[in-house]
C-alpha positions in Angstrom: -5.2 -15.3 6.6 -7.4 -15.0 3.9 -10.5 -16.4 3.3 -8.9 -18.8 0.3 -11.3 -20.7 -2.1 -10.9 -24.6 -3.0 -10.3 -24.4 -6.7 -13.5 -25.9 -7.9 -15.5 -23.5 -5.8 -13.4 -20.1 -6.6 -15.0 -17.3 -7.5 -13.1 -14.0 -8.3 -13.5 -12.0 -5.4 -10.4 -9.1 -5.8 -11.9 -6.0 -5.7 -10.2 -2.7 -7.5 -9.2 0.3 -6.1 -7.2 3.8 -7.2 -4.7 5.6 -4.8 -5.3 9.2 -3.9 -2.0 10.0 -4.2 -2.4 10.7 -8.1 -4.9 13.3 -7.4 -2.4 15.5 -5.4 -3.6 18.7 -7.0 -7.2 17.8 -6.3 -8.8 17.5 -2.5 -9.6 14.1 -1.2 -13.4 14.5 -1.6 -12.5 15.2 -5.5 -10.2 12.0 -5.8 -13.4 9.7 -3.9 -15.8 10.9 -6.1 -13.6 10.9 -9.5 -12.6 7.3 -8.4 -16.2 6.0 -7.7 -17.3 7.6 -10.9 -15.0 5.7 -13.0 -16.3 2.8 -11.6 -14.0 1.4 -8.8 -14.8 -0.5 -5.3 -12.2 1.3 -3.0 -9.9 4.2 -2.9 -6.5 4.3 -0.7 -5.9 7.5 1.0 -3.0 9.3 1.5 -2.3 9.8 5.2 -0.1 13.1 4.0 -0.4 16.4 2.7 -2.5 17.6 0.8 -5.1 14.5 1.8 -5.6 13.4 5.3 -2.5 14.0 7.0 -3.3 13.0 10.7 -1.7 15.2 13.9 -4.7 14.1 15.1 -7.3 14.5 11.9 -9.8 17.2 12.6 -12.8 15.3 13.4 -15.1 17.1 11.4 -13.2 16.4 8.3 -13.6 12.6 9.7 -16.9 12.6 9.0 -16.7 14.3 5.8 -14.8 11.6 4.6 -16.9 8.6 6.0 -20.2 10.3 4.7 -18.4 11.0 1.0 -17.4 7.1 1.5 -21.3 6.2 1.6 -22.4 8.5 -0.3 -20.4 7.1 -3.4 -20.8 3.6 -2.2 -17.1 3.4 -1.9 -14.3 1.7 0.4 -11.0 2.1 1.7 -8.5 -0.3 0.4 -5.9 0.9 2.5 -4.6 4.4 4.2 -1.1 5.0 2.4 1.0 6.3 5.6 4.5 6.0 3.3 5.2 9.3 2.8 5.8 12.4 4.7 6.1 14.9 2.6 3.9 17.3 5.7 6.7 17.3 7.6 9.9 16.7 5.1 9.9 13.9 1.9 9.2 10.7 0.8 11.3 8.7 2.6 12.1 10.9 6.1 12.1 10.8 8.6 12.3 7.1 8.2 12.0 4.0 10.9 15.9 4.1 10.4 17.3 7.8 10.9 20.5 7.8 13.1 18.9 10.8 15.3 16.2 9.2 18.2 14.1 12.2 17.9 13.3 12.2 14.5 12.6 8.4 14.0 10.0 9.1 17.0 8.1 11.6 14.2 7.5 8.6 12.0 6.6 6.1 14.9 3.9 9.0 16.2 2.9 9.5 12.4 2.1 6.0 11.8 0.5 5.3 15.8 -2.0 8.8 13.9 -2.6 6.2 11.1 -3.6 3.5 13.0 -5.9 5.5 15.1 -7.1 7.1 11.7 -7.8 4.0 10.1 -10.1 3.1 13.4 -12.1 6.1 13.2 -12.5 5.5 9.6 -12.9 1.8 9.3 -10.2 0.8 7.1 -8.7 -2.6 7.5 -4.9 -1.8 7.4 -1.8 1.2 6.7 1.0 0.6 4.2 4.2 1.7 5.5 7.8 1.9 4.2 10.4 -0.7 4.4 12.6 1.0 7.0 13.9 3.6 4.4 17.1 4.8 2.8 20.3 3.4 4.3 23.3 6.0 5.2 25.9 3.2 5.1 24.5 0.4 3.5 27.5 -2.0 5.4 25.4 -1.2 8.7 22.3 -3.0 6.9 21.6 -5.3 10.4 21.9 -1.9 12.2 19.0 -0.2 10.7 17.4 -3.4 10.6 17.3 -4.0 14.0 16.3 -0.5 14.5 13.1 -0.9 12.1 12.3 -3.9 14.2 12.3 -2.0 17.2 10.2 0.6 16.0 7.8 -1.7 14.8 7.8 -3.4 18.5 6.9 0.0 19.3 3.7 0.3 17.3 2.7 -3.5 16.9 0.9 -3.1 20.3 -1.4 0.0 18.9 -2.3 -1.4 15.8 -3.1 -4.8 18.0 -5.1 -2.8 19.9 -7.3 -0.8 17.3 -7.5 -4.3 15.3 -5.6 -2.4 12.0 -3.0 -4.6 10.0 0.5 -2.8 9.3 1.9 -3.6 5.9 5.2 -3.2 5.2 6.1 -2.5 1.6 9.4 -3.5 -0.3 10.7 -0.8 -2.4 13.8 -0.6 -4.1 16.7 0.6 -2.9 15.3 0.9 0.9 16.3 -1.3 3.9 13.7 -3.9 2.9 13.6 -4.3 -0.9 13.0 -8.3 -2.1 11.2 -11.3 -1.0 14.2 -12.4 1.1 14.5 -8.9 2.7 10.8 -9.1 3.9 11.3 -12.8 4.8 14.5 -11.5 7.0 12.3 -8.9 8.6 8.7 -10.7 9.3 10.1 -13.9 10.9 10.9 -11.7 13.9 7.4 -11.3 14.7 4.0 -13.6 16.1 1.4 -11.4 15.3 -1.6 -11.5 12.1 -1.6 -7.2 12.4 2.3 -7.1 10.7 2.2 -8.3 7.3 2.8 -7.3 3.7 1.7 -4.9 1.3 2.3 -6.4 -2.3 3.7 -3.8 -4.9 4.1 -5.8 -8.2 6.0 -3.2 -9.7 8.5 -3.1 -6.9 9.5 -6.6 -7.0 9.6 -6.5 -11.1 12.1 -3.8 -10.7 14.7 -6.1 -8.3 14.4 -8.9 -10.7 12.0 -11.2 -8.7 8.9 -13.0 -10.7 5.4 -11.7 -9.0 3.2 -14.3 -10.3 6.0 -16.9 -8.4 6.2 -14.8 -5.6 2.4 -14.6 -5.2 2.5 -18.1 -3.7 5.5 -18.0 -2.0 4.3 -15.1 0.4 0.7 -15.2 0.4 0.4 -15.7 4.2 1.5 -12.1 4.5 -0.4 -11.1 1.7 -3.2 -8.8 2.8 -3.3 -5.7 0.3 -1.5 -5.5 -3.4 -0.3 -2.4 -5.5 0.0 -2.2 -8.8 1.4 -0.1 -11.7 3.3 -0.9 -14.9 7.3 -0.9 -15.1 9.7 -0.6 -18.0 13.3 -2.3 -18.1 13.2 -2.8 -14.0 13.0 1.0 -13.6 11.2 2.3 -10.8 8.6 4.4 -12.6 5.2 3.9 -12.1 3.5 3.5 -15.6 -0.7 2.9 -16.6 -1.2 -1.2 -16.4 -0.6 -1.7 -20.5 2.5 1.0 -21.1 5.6 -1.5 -19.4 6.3 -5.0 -19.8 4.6 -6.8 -16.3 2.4 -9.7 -17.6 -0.7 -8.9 -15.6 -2.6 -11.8 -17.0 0.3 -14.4 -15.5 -0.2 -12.1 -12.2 -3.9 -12.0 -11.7 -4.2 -15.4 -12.1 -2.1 -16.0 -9.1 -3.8 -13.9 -7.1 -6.9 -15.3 -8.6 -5.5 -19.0 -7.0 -5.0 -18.3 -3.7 -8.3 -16.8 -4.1 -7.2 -13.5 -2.9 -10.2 -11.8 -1.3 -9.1 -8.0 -0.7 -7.7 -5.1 -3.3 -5.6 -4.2 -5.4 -5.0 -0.9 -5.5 -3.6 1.1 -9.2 -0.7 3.5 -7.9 -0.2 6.2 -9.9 1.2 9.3 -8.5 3.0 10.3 -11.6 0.1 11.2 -13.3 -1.0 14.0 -10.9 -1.4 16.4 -13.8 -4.3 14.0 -15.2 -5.1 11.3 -12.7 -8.4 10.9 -13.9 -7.4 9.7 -16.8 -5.2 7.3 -15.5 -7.3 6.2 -13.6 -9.6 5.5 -16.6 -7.3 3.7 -18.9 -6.1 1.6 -15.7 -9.7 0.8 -14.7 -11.0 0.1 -18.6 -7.5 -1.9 -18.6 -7.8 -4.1 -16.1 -11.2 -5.0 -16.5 -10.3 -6.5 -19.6 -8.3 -8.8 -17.7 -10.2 -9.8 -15.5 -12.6 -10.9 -17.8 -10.9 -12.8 -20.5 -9.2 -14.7 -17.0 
């Protein structure tokens, strides 16, 4: 749970950070110190290739990070363990693959997270929602096997005191409020909860300010990016057609007191600039709010 403000005392207290995984053409130390230098509080890292893909992390490059951390007075919003493109894509393996052997990559990818986000003091991993379905008439198959695959690294992350957040996306096993809803009830622990994407739940049709208060007891990290016509294309906060103003001031009541991170890995030919016009952006916003 958060630490959530009585009304008349509220404060803002979201802080804003920029994903890593724009700056895929850059090393990590590059994408911290471009991100500090614009001017925001935390960065999320990309636990894949080219960034900090873990098998276990060298430990020297550990401490590279964590001093380029200080260094830029700079935190970790999250570590981004979604992807795989070290080993294959995006999406696989996934928590759902029909073969044994492969879902156990993903489930020893992510338990390298966790143990990652330990060593580097970072609250919580982002992970995907089960992935692409084969068969989508054998949905409560894969669910049940994404549940058990979680029950397989709920323990680890209990352990190391790290929060796993599961992140609807469409088109994936888990992609609306219900979906998550569905999935979370089958667990009693605070370290399994939800990553927020605005722009995901804009794209199935679902209202984020609303859903902001219906699921903020999961709530412990947020993405953001802009969407056009429901289309899953992450766009600079201003380009698309998500109210940001209505959505802030959600977050803003439930008095919300971790990031929001900007994800924008389209722009990996010029993510500093993204990153500028996001930044300069929201700012705006959250002053006039």
């Amino acid at each position: 749970m958060h630490n959530y403000l009585n009304k008349k005392e509220q404060t803002l207290v979201m802080k804003l950070a920029f994903s890593s995984n724009a700056y895929t053409n850059f090393s990590l130390i590059d994408s911290i110190v471009d991100t500090a230098k614009i001017g925001y509080k935390g960065i999320e890292i990309m636990c894949d290739r080219p960034h900090a893909f873990p098998l276990p992390l060298d430990p020297q490059k550990i401490i590279e990070i964590k001093n380029e951390l200080t260094n830029n007075n700079i935190q970790i919003s999250n570590l981004n363990a979604f992807t795989l493109f070290g080993i294959c894509d995006t999406y696989h393996p996934s928590w759902i693959e029909e073969n044994s052997d492969c879902r156990k990559i993903r489930i020893v990818h992510t338990i390298e997270c966790i143990k990652l986000a330990n060593q580097l003091g970072a609250k919580n991993i982002s992970i995907e929602p089960g992935g692409p379905m084969r068969n989508p008439n054998s949905r409560e198959k894969y669910l049940n096997i994404f549940i058990e695959g979680i029950r397989e690294v709920l323990p680890i992350a209990e352990k190391y005191k790290v929060k796993i957040l599961v992140e609807p996306e469409p088109g994936l096993l888990l992609e609306n409020s219900n979906d998550f809803i569905e999935f979370i009830k089958n667990f009693d622990s605070e370290y399994i909860g939800l990553n927020f994407d605005i722009g995901h739940f804009v794209c199935v049709n679902e209202d984020p300010s609303q859903l902001v208060f219906d699921l903020e007891n999961y709530i412990h990290h947020f993405h953001l990016a802009d969407i056009k016509n429901r289309i899953h294309n992450h766009l600079i906060p201003g380009l698309g057609s998500i109210n940001f103003k209505k959505v802030i001031n959600s977050i803003k009541e439930i008095g919300f007191d971790g990031f929001i991170t900007v994800e924008l890995y389209p722009y990996k030919d010029n993510p500093s600039q993204a990153s500028s016009k996001s930044f300069k952006y929201l700012n705006e916003i959250l002053r006039i709010n």
